[in-house]
N, C-alpha and C positions, 0 to 999 in steps of 0.2 A: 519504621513502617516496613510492612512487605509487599513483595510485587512480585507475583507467577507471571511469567514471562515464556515467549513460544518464538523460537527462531527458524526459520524455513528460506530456501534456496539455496545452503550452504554446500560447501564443492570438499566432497575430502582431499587428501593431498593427490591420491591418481587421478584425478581433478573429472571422478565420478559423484553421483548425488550423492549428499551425505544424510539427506532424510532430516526430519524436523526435530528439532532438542527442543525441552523443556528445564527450565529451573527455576527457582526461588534467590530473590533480590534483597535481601536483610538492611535496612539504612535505619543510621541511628543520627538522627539531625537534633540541632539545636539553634535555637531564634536567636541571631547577635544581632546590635547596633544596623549592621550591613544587609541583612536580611537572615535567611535560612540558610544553613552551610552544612554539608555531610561530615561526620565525626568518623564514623564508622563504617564498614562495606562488607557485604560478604554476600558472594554470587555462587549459589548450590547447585552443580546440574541433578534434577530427577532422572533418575536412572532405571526404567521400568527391572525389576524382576533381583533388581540387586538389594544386600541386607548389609546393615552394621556389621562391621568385625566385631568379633568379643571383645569386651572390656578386660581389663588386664588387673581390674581391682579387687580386692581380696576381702 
C-alpha cells in the first residue's frame, strides 16, 4: 500500500521552524494466522524541485 503523508510543526536543529515535508509510505503486508503484519517499509521524502541522479547503466 501507499500513503502520501504531510508532517507540520517540526523544529530544525537551531530549534527554528522547519516548514512542512511531505512524503510517500511504501508497505508491503501480508495476512498471517495473527492478523496483518508489515514485511516491508520504505518512507520517501518528496522533495519539491529535486531530480534522479543519472543512472550509471550502459
Amino acid at each position: 500500500m501507499h500513503y502520501v503523508w504531510t508532517l507540520t510543526g517540526a523544529s530544525a536543529p537551531d530549534g527554528s521552524p522547519a516548514g512542512a515535508r511531505k512524503g510517500i509510505l511504501l508497505l508491503i503486508v501480508k495476512e498471517e494466522q495473527s492478523g496483518w503484519r508489515i514485511k516491508v517499509a520504505q518512507n520517501t521524502d518528496i522533495v519539491p524541485g529535486a531530480i534522479a541522479p543519472p543512472s550509471n547503466a550502459r
